[in-house]
Residue frames relative to the residue before (quaternion, step in Angstrom):
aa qw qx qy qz dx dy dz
X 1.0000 0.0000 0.0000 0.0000 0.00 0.00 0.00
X 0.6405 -0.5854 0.4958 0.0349 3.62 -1.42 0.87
X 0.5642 0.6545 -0.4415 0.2418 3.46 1.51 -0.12
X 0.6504 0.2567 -0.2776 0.6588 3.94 0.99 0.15
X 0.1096 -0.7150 0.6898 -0.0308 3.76 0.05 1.34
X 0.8034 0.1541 0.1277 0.5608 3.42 0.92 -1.81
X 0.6015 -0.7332 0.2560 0.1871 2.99 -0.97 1.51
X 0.4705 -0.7479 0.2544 0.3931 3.86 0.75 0.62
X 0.7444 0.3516 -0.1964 0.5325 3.38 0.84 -0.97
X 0.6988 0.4542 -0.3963 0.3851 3.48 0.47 -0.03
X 0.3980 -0.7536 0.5164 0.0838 3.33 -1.60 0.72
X 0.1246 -0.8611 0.4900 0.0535 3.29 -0.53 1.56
X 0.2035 -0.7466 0.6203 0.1283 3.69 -1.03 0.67
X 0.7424 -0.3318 0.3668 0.4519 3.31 -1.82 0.87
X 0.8400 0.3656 -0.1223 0.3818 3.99 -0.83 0.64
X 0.4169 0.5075 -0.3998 0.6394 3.26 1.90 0.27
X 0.5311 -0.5940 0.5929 0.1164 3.42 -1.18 1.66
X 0.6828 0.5065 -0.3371 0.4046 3.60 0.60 -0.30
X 0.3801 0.6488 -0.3405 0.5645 3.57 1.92 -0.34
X 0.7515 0.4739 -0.3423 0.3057 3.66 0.17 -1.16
X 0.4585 0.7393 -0.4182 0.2614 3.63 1.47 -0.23
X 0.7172 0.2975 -0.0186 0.6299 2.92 1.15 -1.61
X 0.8131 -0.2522 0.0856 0.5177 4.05 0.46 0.23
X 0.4501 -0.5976 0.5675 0.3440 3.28 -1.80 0.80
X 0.8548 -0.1864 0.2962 0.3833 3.20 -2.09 0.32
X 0.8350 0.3875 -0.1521 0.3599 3.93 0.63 -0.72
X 0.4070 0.5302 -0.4025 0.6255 2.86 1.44 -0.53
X 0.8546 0.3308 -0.2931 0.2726 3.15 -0.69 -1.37
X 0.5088 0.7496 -0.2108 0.3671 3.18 1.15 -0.04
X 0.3290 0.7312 0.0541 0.5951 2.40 2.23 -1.75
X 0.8987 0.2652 -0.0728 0.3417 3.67 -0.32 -1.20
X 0.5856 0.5117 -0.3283 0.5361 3.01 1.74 -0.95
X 0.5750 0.5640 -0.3731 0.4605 3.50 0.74 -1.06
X 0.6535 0.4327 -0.1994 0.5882 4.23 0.38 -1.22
X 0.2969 -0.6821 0.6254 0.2354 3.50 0.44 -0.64
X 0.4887 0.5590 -0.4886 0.4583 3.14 0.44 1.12
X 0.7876 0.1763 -0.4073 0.4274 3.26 -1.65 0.83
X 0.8529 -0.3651 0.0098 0.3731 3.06 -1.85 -0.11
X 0.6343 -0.5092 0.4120 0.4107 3.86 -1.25 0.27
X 0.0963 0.8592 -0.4996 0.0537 3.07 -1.33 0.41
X 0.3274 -0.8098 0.3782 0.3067 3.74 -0.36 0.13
X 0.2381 -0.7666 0.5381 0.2570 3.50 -0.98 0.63
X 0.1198 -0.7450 0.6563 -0.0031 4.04 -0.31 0.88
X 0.7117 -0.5423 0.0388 0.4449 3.22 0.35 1.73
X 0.9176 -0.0588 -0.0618 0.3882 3.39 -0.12 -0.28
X 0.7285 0.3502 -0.2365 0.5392 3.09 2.09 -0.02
X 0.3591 -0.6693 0.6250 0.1801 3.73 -0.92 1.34
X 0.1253 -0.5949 0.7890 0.0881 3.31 -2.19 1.29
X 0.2984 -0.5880 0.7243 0.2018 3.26 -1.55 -0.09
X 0.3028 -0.5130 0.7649 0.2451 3.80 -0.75 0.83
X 0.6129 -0.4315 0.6326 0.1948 2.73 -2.36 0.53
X 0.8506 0.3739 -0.1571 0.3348 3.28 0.45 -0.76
X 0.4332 0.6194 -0.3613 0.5460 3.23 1.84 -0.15
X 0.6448 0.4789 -0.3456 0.4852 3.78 0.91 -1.01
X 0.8062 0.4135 -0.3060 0.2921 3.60 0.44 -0.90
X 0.3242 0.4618 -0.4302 0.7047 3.40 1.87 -0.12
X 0.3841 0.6729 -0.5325 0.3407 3.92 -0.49 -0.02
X 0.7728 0.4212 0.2601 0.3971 1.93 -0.75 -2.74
X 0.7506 0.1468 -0.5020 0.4037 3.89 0.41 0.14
X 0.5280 0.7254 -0.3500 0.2692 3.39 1.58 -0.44
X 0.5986 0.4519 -0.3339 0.5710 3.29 1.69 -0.73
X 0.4516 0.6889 -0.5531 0.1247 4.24 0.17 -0.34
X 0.1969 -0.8157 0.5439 0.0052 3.02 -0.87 0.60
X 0.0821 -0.8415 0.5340 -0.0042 3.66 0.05 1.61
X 0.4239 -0.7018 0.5565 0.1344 3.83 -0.19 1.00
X 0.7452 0.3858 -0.3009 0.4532 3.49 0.86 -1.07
X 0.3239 0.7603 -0.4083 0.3877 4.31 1.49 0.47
X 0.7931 0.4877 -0.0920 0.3531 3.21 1.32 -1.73
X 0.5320 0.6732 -0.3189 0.4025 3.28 1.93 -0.41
């Protein structure tokens, strides 16, 4: 299971390879712009992603096929 994708305490910025799991640089860019996907913070001109904001994310989006039966 996927429930620590991303390490909680740690802080990722635009350019952490570990971003690319869940979207490239544009996308997420994309989402922030829509307000969509995961939360984050803008600290003037540069965006983080908590660790833990992604894994609340990422379980909020799962999708269990075996619900619909």
């Amino acid at each position: 299971m996927l429930s620590q994708l991303f390490e909680n305490d740690r802080i990722y910025v635009l350019g952490d390879p570990e971003l690319d799991i869940i979207g490239d640089r544009e996308k997420l860019a994309q989402w922030r712009h829509k307000m969509k996907g995961p939360a984050f913070y803008r600290l003037g001109r540069k965006i983080i992603y908590r660790g833990s904001d992604l894994n609340a994310w990422v379980a909020v989006n799962r999708v269990d096929p075996s619900q619909n039966a």
